[in-house]
N, C-alpha and C positions, 0 to 999 in steps of 0.2 A: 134248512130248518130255521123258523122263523126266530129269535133272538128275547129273549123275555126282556124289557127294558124299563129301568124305572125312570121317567123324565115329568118335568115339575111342572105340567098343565096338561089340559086334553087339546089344547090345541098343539102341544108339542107332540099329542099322540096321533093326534090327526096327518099331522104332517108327516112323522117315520109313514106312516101304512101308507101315502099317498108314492114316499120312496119308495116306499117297497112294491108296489104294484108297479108303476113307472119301471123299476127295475126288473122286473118278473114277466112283464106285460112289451114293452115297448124297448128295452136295452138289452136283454141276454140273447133273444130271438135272435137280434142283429151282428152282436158284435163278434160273430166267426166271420164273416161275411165281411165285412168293413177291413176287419184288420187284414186280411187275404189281400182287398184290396187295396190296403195304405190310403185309404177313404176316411178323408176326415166327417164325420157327422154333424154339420155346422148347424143345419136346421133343428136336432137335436137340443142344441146348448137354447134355441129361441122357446123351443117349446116348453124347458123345464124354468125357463124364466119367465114365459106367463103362467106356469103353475106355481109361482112364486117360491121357488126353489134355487136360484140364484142370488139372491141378497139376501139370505137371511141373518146374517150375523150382523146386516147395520140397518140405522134405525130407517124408523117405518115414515119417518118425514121425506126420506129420501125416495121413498120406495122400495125400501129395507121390509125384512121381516121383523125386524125388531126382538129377532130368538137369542137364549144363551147362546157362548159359542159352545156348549155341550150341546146343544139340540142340533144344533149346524152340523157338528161333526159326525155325530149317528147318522142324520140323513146323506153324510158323505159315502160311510160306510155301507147306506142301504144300496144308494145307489154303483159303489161300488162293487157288489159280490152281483151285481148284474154286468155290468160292463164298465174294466176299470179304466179305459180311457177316456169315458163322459166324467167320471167321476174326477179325475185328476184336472181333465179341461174345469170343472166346476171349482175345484182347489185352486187352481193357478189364475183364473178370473177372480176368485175373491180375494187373493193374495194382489192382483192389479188394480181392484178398485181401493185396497187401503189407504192407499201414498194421499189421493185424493179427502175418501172417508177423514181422515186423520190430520193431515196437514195441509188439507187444500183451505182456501177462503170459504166462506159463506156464500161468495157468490161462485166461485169453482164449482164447492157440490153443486148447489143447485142448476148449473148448466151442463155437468158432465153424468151426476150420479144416478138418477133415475132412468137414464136409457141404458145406462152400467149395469143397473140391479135390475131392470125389467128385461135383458137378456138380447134387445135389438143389438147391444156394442158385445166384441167377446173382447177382452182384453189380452195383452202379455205381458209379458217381464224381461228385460234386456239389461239385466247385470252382467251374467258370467262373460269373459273373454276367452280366445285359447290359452292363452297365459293368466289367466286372472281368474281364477276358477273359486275355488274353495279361500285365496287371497283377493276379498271381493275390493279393499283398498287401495290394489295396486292397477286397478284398469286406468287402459290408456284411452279409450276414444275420450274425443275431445266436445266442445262447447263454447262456441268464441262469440260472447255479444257483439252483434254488428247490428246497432239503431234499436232499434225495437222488435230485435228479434236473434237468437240465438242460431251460430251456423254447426252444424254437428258431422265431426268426419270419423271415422274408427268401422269397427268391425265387434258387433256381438254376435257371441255364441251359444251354441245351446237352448233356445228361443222358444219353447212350448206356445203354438200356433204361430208362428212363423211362417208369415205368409198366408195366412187367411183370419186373423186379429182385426182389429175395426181400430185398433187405436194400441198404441207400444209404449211402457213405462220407460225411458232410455237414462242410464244414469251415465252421466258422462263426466271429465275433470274440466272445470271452470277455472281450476287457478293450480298449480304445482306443491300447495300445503298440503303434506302429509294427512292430513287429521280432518282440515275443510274445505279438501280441493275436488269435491265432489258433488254434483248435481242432478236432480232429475226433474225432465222435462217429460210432457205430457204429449207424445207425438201423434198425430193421424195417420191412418195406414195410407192413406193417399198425398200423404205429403213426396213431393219432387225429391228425387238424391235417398229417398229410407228404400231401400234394394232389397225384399229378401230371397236368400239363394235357394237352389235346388234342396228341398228335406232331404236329412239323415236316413241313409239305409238302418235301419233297427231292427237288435234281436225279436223287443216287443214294442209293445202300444204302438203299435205300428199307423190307427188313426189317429195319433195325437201328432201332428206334425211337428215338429223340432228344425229348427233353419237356423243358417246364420243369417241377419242384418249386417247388410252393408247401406254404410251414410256416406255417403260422399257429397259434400255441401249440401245436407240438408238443413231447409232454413224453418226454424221453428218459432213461433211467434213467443213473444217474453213473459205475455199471460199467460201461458201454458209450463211457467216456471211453477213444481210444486214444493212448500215448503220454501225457506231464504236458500240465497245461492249458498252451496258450503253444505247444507245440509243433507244432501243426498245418502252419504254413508251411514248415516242416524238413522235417515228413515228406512234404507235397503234392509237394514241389520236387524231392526225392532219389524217388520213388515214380514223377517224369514223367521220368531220366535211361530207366529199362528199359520205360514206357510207349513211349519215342521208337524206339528200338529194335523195338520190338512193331510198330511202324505204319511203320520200315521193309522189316519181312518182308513182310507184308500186301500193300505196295507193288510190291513184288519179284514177290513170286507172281502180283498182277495182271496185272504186263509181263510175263513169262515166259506167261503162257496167251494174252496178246496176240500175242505175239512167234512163240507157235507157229501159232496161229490163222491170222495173217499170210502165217508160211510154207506153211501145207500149204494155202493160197488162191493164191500164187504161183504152185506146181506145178502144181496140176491148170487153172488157169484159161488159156486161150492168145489171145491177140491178133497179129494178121498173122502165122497160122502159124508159132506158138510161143509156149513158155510165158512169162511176163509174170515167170517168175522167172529166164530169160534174157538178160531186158532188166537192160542197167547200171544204167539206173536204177532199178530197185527192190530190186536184188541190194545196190546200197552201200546202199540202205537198210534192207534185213532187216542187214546186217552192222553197221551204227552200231545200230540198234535191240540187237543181241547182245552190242555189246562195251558197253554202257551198262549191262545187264541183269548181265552177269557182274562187271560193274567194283562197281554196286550190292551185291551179295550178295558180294563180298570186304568191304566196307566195313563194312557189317553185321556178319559176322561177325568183321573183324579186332576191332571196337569190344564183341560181344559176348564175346570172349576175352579181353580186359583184364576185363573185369567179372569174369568166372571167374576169374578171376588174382588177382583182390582189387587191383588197379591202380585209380585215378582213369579213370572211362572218361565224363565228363559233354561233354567238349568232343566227345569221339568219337560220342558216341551223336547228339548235334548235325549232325555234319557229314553222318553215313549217315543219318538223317532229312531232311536239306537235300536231298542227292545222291537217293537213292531214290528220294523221293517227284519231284521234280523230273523226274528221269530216267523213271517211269513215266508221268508226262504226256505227255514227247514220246512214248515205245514206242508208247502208247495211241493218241494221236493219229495218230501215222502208218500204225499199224495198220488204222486206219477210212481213211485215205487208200490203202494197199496194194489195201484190199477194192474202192475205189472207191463210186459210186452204192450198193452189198449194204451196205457198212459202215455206210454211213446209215442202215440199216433194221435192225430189231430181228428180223432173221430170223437175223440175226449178232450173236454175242454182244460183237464190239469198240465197239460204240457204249456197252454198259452197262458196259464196262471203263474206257471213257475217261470216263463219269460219274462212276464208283466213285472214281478214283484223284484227282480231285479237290480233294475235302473233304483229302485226307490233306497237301495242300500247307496247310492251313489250323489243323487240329488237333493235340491234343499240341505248341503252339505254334506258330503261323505261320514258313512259312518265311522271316520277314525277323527275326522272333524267332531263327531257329537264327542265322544272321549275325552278328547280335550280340553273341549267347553266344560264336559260334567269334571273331568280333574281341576282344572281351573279352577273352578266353584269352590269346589271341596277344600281347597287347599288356601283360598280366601277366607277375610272376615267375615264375608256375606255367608259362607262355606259351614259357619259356624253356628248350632241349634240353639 
């Protein structure tokens, strides 16, 4: 069911309906089929970046759409209740062009950004470690200036495109200070010594690959240092508040194609002569499923309009990553219960929605990580109305 949405031009409405058919048209067809086969859809990520659907959150000098990040995120969301592992690839590329957007040179952007946002480069992000997960401070791969060029050895983990990325965010330790011993360099995926391994068997998003990186002497040139050396932890940490954000659209969109899915199996399915969306009890359930789904996509958005405001929005983007993803576990879940015994079977697409949405309670921070951060908050002077 199409989404009533109120957004602040016709060209922001232009763009949802182009998600939405993109998604209805050319992603849902496919994505049984892809994830069957742990088929990542690269040519995919090219095509919705000459529909200018890849950059929209930065500016249009670059080759940006130049949109709010509330329009950005709805189109996240459209194209998520089509198929959520384009949708996430499209989240986690524009989570890899920020480092640059944001704290690259003038002349960075303009030699990396526009092939970023027009969709020829996909990007990744090479923070987490096996030990360094949720404690994104404490990673060990290294970064040792040798002449005009940084050498990089360690092992990241958890890698969204991994191994089929055009280029790797890599934040590595420059120096052993606690607080500025961290860096990020801008790597090519054909740099010599950037190894990445065999992809993660996964419950879901089974096209989105996930690898580890292994560096072993690789040597990265010192112009492709982003932001002052030291800087890395500043910019990983402010880069995952509109990552969190990203992965509650995603979320959103899954429960909402659940949520529909649900319903139009209630209607037409009947038990003891009548439909089964008659019965109370499944009726309060499609309706708790709906008011979670629409309460989710306020939260989000209200948290992606501080951002556009130039407002503090790190605790909010928290709480709608909490809320979201949270909330699209039960949708999903009970979606596959609505369908009954079908739900169980991959003839319906709710069993691979309630796979999908998953991982998203897990990444971009655990959700006992968002807690933390939102107690934290509270419990500070910032904390305070």
């Amino acid at each position: 069911m199409p989404v009533d949405r109120e957004l602040p031009t016709e060209e922001a409405r232009a763009l949802i309906e182009l998600a939405r058919e993109l998604a209805t048209d050319e992603l849902a067809p496919h994505a049984a089929e892809f994830e069957e086969r742990a088929e990542c859809p690269r040519e995919v990520f090219r095509t919705i970046g000459r529909a200018g659907l890849l950059g929209l959150a930065y500016p249009e000098e670059y080759g940006g759409g130049g949109q709010p990040y509330e329009v950005y995120l709805q189109v996240l969301e459209e194209l998520a209740a089509g198929w959520a592992a384009v949708a996430l690839g499209v989240s986690v590329h524009t989570l890899s062009c920020y480092p640059v957007a944001s704290f690259g040179t003038d002349e960075q952007r303009k030699r990396w950004l526009p092939d970023m946002l027009g969709g020829e480069l996909l990007g990744a992000y090479c923070l987490s470690e096996a030990n360094a997960g949720s404690d994104a401070g404490s990673l060990q791969a290294r970064a040792r200036r040798d002449g005009d060029s940084y050498v990089l050895d360690g092992v990241k983990a958890w890698v969204t495109h991994g191994g089929v990325a055009d280029y790797y965010d890599v934040f590595a330790r420059t120096s052993d200070d606690a607080k500025r011993g961290i860096s990020m360099l801008l790597a090519d995926a054909s740099t010599p010594g950037l190894i990445p391994q065999t992809p993660e068997k996964k419950m879901g998003l089974r096209s989105s690959p996930t690898a580890q990186i292994v560096l072993e002497g690789a040597r990265v040139d010192a112009d492709r240092l982003i932001g002052a050396e030291g800087e890395g932890l500043r910019i990983a940490l402010s880069a995952l508040d509109g990552g969190r954000l990203g992965i509650s659209a995603v979320a959103v969109g899954v429960a909402q194609a659940a949520l529909d899915a649900a319903s139009s199996y209630a209607k037409e399915r009947k038990q003891f002569g009548q439909r089964i969306a008659d019965f109370q009890g499944v009726s309060f359930m499609l309706a708790d499923m709906a008011t979670g789904v629409e309460a989710a996509r306020s939260l989000y958005l209200s948290a992606a309009r501080r951002r556009d405001a130039g407002k503090p929005y790190g605790p909010q983007a928290s709480m709608a990553k909490l809320f979201a993803t949270d909330t699209a576990m039960r949708v999903t879940t009970d979606a596959v219960q609505v369908l009954g015994g079908y739900g169980y079977t991959s003839d319906f697409p709710v069993e691979r929605y309630m796979r999908e949405v998953k991982v998203m309670q897990i990444f971009e921070g655990t959700n006992q990580i968002q807690r933390m951060v939102i107690g934290r908050h509270l419990t500070s002077d910032q904390g305070k109305r």
